[in-house]
Structures are given as structure tokens and as C-alpha cells.
C-alpha positions as semicolon CSV with decimal commas, in nm:
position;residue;x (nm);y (nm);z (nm)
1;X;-0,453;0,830;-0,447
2;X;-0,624;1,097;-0,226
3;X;-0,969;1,064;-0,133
4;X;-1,088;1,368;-0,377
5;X;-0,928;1,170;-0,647
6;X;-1,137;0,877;-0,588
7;X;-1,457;1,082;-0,534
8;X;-1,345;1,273;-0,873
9;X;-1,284;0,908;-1,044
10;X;-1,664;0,779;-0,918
11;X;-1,857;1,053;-1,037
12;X;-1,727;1,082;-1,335
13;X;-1,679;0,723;-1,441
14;X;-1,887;0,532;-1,176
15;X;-2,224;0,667;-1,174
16;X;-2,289;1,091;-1,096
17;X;-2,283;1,138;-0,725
18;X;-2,123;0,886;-0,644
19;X;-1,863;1,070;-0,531
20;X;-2,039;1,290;-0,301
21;X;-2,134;0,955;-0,153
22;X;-1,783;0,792;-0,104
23;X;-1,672;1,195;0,094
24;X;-2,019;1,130;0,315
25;X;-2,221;1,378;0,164
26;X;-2,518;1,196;0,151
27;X;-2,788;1,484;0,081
28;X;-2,603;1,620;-0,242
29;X;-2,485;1,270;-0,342
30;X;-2,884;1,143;-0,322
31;X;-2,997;1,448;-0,555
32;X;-2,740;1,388;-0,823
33;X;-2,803;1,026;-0,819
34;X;-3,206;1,033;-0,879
35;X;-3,154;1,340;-1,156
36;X;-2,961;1,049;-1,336
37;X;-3,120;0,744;-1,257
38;X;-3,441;0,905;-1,359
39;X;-3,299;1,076;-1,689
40;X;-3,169;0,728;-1,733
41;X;-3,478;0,522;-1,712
42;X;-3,717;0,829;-1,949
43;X;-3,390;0,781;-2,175
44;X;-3,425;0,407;-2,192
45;X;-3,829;0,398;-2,200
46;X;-3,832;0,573;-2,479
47;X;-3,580;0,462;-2,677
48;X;-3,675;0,069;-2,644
49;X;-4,108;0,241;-2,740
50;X;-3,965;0,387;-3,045
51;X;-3,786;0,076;-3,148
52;X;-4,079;-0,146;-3,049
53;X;-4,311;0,043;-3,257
54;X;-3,996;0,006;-3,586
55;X;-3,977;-0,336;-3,488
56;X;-4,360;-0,355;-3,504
57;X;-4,389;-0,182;-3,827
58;X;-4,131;-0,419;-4,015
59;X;-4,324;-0,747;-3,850
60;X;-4,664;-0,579;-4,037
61;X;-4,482;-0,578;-4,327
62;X;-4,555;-0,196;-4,332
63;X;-4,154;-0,117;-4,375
64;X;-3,874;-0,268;-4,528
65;X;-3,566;-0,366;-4,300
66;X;-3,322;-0,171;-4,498
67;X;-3,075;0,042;-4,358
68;X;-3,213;0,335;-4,527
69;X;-3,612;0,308;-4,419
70;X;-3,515;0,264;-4,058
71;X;-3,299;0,568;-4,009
72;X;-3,607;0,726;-4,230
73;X;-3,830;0,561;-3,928
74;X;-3,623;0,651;-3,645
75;X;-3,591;1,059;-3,773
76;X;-3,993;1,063;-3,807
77;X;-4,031;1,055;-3,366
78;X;-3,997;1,374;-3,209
79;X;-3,690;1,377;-2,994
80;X;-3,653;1,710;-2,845
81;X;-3,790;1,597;-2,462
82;X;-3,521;1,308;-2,506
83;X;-3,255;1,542;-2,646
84;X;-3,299;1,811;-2,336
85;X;-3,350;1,509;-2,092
86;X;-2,974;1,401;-2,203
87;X;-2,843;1,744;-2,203
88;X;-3,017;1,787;-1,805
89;X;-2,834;1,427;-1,729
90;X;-2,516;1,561;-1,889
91;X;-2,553;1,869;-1,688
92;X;-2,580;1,713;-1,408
93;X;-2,305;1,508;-1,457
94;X;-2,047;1,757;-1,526
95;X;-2,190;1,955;-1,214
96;X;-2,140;1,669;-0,986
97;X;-1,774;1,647;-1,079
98;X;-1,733;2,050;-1,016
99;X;-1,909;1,999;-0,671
100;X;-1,703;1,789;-0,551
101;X;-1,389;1,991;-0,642
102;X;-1,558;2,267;-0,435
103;X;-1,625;2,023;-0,151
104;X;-1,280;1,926;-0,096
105;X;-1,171;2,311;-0,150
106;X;-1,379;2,440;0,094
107;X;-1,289;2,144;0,336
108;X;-0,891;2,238;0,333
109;X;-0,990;2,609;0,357
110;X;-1,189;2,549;0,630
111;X;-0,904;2,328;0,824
112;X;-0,609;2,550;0,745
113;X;-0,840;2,860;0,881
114;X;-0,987;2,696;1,176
């Protein structure tokens, strides 16, 4: 297994960047990283506040814990900022795959030129 491969393989299984870590490019690798880890941590904030406030709302007695009323509960947050922050984390994802296709491109153009 080449060392692309295995850069390939981390970012897109491992964690986003990780890749660009393993080929020693730290600067790129660091950027992709925190645009994930912090997409990660809004995504998981706010998913465990709106189920804390559900969770809150059947303990008050104020909703049933049927199937049907929670969904109902759930659809009532807004979700847009968390639906764009997965799309920017998927985004980013994707693009730190692509980079590091480019990366080892531009490294074997660079050797069979120079």
C-alpha cells in the first residue's frame, strides 16, 4: 500500500486531515482537522440541548413519550445552522480527500521534472 493510499484511507475513514498529517503537511492537515472537530462539537452541543429540553418536557409531564409526539418535538427546533454546519463538515471532508490527491500529484510532477 503506497503512502497516498494510506493518507487517502485516513482522511476519509480516520478523521479529515488526517491524511495531510501522516504525508507531513502539518499546516493544511491542522485546518481541516479544527473545521471538523469544531463542526463536530456545535453538532453534538446541540443535538444532546435539543434532546435535554424533549427529555425535560416528557419528565414535566408536558409530552407524551410516544413515538409520534417526539418526532412532532424534535421537527418544532430550527435546524438550518445545524444542517449548513454538517454540509461545511461534509465539505470539508470531501475536500480533504481531493487535497491530498493533488498533494501527491504535484509531488511526482515535481520529481519527474526536477
Amino acid at each position: 500500500m503506497t503512502k497516498t493510499t494510506k493518507a487517502l484511507l485516513l482522511s476519509a475513514f480516520a478523521y479529515p486531515g488526517g491524511g495531510q498529517i501522516f504525508l507531513k503537511r502539518y499546516l493544511s492537515g491542522m485546518v481541516f482537522i479544527s473545521i471538523s472537530t469544531i463542526g463536530f462539537y456545535y453538532v453534538l452541543k446541540n443535538t444532546f440541548q435539543i434532546a435535554f429540553q424533549i427529555i425535560e418536557q416528557v419528565k414535566n409531564g408536558a409530552a407524551p413519550p410516544d413515538f409520534t409526539t417526539l418526532l412532532s418535538l424534535v421537527s418544532q427546533h430550527d435546524t438550518q445552522l445545524l444542517n449548513n454546519v454538517i454540509t461545511i463538515m461534509l465539505i470539508t471532508w470531501l475536500v480533504s480527500i481531493v487535497h491530498i490527491y493533488f498533494i501527491e500529484k504535484n509531488t511526482i510532477e515535481n520529481i519527474s521534472t526536477g
